[in-house]
C-alpha positions as a Markdown table, in Angstrom:
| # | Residue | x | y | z |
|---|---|---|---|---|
| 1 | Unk | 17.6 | 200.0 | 154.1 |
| 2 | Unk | 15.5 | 196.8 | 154.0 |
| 3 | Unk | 15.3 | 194.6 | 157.7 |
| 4 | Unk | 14.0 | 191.3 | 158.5 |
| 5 | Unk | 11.5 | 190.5 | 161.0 |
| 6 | Unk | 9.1 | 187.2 | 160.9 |
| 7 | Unk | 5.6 | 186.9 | 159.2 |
| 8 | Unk | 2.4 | 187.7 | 160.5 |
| 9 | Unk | -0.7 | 187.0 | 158.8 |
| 10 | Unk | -1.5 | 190.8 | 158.8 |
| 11 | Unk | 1.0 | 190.2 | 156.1 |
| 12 | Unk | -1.4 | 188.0 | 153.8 |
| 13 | Unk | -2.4 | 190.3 | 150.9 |
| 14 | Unk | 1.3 | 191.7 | 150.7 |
| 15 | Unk | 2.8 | 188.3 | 150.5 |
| 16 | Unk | -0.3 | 186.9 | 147.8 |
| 17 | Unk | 0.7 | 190.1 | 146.0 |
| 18 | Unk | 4.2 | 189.4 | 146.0 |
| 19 | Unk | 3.8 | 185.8 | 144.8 |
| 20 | Unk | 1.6 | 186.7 | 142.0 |
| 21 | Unk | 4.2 | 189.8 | 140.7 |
| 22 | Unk | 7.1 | 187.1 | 140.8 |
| 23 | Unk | 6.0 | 183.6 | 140.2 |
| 24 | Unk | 7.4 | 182.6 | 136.7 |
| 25 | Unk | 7.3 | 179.0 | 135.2 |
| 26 | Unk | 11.5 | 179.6 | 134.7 |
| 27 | Unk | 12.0 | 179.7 | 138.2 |
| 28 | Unk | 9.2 | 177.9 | 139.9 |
| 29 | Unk | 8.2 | 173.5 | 138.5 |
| 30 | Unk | 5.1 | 173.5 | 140.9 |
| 31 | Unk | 1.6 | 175.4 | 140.2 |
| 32 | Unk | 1.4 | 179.0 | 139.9 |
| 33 | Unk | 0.5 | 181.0 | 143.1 |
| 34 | Unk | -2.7 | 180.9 | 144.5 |
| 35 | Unk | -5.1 | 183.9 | 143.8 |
| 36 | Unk | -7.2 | 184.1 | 147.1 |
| 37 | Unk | -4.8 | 183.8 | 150.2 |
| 38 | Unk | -0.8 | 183.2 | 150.6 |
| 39 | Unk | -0.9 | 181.6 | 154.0 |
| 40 | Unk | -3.9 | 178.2 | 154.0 |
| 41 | Unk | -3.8 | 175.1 | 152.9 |
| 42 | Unk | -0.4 | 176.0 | 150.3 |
| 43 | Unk | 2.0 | 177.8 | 152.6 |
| 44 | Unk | 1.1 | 176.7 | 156.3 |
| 45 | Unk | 0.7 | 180.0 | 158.4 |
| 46 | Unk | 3.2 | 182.5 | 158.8 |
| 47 | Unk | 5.2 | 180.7 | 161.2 |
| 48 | Unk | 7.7 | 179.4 | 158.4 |
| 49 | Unk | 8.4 | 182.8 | 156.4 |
| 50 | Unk | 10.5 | 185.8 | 157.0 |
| 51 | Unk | 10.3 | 188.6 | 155.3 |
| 52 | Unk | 12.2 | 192.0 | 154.4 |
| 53 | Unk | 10.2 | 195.2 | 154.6 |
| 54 | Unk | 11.2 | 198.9 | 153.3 |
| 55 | Unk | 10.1 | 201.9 | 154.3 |
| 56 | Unk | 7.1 | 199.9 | 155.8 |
| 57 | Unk | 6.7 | 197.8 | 152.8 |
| 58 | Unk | 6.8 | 194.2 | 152.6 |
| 59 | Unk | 9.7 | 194.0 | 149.6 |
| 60 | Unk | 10.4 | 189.9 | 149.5 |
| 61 | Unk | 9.8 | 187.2 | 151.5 |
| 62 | Unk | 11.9 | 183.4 | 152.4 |
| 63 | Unk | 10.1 | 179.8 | 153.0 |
| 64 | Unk | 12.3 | 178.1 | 155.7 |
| 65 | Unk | 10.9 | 174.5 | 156.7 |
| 66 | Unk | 11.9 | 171.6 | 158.5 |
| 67 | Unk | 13.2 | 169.5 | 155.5 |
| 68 | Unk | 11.1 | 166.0 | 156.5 |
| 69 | Unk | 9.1 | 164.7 | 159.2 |
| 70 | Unk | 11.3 | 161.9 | 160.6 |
| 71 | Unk | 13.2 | 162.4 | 163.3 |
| 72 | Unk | 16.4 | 161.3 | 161.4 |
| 73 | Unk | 16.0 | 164.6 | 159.4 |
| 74 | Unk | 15.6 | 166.9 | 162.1 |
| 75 | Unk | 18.5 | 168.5 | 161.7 |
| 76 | Unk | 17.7 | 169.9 | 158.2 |
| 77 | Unk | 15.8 | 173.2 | 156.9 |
| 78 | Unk | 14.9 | 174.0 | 153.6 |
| 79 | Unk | 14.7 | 177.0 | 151.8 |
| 80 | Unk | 11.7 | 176.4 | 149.8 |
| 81 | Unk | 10.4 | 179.9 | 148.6 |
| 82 | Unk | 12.2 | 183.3 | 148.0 |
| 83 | Unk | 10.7 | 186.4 | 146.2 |
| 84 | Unk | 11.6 | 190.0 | 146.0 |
| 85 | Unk | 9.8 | 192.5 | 144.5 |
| 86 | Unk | 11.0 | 193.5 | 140.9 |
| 87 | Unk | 11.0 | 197.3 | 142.0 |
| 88 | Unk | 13.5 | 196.1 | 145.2 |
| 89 | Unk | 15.9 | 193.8 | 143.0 |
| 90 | Unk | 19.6 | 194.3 | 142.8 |
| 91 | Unk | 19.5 | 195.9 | 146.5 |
| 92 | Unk | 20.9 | 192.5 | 148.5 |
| 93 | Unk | 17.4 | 191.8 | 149.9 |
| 94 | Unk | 17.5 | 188.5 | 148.3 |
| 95 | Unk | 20.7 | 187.9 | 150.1 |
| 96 | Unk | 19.1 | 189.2 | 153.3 |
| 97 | Unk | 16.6 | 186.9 | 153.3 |
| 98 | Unk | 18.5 | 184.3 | 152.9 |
| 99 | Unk | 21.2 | 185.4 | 155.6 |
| 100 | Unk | 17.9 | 185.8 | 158.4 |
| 101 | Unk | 16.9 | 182.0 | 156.9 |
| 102 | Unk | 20.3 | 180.4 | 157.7 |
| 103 | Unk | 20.5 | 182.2 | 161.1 |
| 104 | Unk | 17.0 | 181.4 | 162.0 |
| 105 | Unk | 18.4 | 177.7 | 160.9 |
| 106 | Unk | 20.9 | 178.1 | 163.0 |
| 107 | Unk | 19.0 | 179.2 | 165.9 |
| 108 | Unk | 16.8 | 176.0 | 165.7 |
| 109 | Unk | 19.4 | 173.8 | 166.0 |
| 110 | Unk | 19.8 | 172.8 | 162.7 |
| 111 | Unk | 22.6 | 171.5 | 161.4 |
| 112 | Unk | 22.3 | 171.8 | 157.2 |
| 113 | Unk | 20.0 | 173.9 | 155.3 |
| 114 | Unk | 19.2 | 172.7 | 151.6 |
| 115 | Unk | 17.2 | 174.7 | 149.0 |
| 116 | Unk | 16.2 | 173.7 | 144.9 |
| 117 | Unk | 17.0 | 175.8 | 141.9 |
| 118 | Unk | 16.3 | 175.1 | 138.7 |
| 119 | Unk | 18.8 | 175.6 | 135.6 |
| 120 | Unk | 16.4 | 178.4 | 134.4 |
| 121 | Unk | 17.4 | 180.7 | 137.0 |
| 122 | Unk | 21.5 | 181.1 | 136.9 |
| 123 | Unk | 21.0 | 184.4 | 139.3 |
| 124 | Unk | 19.2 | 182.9 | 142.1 |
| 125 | Unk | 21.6 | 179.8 | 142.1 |
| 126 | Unk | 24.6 | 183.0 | 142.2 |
| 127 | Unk | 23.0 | 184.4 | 145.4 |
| 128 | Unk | 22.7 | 181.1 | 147.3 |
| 129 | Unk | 26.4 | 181.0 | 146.3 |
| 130 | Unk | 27.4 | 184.1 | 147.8 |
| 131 | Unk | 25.4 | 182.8 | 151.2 |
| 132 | Unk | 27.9 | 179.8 | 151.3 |
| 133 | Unk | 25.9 | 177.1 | 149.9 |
| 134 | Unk | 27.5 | 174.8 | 147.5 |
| 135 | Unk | 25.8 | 172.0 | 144.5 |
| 136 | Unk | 25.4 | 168.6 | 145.9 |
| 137 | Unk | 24.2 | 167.8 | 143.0 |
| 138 | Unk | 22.0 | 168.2 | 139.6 |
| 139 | Unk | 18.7 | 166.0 | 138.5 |
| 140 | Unk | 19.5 | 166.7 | 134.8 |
| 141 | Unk | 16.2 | 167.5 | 132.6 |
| 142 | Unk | 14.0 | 166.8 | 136.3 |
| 143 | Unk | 11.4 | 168.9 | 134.8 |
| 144 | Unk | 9.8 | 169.6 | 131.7 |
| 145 | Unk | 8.7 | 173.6 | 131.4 |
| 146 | Unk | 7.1 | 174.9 | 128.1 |
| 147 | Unk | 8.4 | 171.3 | 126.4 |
| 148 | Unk | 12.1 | 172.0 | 127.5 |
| 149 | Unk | 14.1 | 169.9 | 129.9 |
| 150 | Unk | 15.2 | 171.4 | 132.8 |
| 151 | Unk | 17.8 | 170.8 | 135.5 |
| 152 | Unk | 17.0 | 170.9 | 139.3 |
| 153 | Unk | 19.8 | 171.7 | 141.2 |
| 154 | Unk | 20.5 | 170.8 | 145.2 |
| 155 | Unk | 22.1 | 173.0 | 147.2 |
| 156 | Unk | 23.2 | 172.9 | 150.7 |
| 157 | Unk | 25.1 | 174.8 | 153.7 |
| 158 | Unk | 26.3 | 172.8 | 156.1 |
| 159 | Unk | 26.4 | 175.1 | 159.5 |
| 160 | Unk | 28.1 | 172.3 | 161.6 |
């Protein structure tokens, strides 16, 4: 059984590793990972990412930010990374991760917790589902990938 537990930076290599076995143009618009640290200049430090370890393993990892710097959007997170390791998939650490996000969310204060999914990826939009979050709404054709349009959907669960 997979548990939860915040980032460390002893948990660089593992998280660059996992980032580099998982980043895919279908389910990620921005730039693929970097190839020489995970937390810098890219990802902030570790403060912002759980992740789920396995038999001492780091398995997956979630992003969880504050949404904006104004004060007026305080009360928002965003979920704006999740991996799992190909060899872990299909075991609900995905899920997990996302569970420990919206708790953490929770925990903070926050009131909302919004995340991006693009068309591409009909499973990962499935799981944030299952967690209670709901479409607010589709940028249809936001980005071009590989000369195809593709949707970006919004997704949110409101915890208040």
């Amino acid at each position: 059984m997979a548990h939860v537990r915040p980032a460390v930076l002893a948990d660089d290599a593992a998280l660059l590793g996992l980032d580099l076995a998982t980043w895919s143009p279908r389910w990620s618009p921005g730039e693929p990972p970097a190839r020489d640290a995970f937390f810098g200049e890219r990802n902030g430090g570790p403060g912002g990412f759980l992740v789920a370890e396995r038999d001492g393993a780091v398995v997956g990892y979630v992003a969880l930010h504050r949404a904006g710097g104004l004060a007026t959007h305080a009360h928002v997170r965003i979920i704006d990374g999740l991996a799992v390791d190909p060899s872990a998939r299909g075991r609900g650490i995905g899920e997990l991760l996302v569970r420990a996000a919206v708790e953490r969310a929770r925990a903070e204060g926050a009131a909302k917790v919004t995340l991006r999914v693009l068309g591409t990826n009909p499973a990962a939009q499935r799981l944030y589902e299952r967690c209670g979050f709901v479409v607010e709404g589709v940028l249809v054709g936001e980005f071009l990938i590989d000369g195809s349009p593709v949707d970006d959907t919004w997704m949110a669960l409101h915890l208040r």
